[in-house]
C-alpha positions in Angstrom: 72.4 27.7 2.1 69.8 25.6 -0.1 70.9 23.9 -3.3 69.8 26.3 -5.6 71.9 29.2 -3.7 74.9 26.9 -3.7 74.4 26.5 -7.3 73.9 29.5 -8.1 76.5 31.3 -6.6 78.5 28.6 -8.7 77.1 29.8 -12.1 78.1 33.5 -10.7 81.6 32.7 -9.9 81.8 30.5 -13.3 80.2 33.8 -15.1 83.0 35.9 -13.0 85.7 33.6 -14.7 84.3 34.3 -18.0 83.6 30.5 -17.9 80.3 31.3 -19.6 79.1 27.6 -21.3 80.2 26.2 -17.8 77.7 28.9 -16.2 75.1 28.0 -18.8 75.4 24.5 -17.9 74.7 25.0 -13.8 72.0 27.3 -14.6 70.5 24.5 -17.3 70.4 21.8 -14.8 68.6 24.5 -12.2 66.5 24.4 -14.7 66.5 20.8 -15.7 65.6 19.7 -11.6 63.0 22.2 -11.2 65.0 24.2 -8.8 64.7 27.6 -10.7 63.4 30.6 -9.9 63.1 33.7 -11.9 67.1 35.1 -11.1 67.4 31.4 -12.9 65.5 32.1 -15.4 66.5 35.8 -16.1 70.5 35.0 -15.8 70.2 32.1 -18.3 68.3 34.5 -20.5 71.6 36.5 -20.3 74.2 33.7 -20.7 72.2 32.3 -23.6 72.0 35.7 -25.4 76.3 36.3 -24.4 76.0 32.7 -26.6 74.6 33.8 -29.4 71.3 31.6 -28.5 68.8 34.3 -29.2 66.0 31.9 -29.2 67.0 30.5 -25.9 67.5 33.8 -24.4 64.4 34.8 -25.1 62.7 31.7 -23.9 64.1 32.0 -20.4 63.3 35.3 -20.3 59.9 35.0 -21.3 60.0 32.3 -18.0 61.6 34.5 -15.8 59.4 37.3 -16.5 56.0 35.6 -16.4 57.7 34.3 -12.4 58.3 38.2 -11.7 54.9 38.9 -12.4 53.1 36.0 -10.4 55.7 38.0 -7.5 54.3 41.2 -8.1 57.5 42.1 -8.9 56.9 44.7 -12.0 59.8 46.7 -12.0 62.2 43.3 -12.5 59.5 42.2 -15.4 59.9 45.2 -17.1 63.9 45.4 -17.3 63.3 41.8 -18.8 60.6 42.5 -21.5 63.0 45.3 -22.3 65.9 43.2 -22.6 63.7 41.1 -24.7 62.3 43.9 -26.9 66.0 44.8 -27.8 66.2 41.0 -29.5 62.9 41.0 -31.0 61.5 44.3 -31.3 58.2 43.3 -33.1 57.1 40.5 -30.3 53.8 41.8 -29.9 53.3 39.8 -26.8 56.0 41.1 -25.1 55.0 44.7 -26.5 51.4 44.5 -25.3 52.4 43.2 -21.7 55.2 45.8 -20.5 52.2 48.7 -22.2 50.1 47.2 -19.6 52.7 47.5 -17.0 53.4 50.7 -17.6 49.8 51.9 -18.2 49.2 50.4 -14.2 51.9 52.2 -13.0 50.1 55.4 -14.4 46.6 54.3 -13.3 48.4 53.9 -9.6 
């Protein structure tokens, strides 16, 4: 198992436990060594929103969705822009990107 599995799986178990600043804390120093990836990105999104951190939040969203898109992996993006759109329903970056996603999809 690499390090960022191991670590992880420890912010998963800490999030099980309801140990949520604890989880925040693992995924931050993911994060803070360059070990993340966009479930990093997308589950601190999450535990910073559970916070009350809506800036945060939508900062690592905005990370883990840009990471989902360099993957071609569209359908993950969009449940995050959503996610996002629910905090800041004006964003109009946010806004014009998932109408592009969803225009592809239709063009495809």
């Amino acid at each position: 198992m690499t390090l960022l599995r191991v670590r992880l799986q420890q912010a998963f178990d800490l999030l099980r436990l309801q140990h949520t600043a604890e989880a925040r804390d693992v995924l931050q120093s993911l994060v803070d060594d360059e070990l993340a990836d966009a479930v990093v990105w997308e589950t601190l999104g999450d535990v910073r929103d559970k916070l009350g951190d809506s800036e945060g939040a939508v900062e690592a969203w905005k990370q883990a969705i840009d990471l989902y898109l360099a993957r071609q992996m569209i359908k993950r993006a969009e449940g995050v822009l959503e996610l996002l759109l629910i905090l800041r329903p004006d964003d109009v970056d946010a806004l014009a990107t998932l109408a592009g996603l969803k225009a592809s999809a239709v063009d495809s």
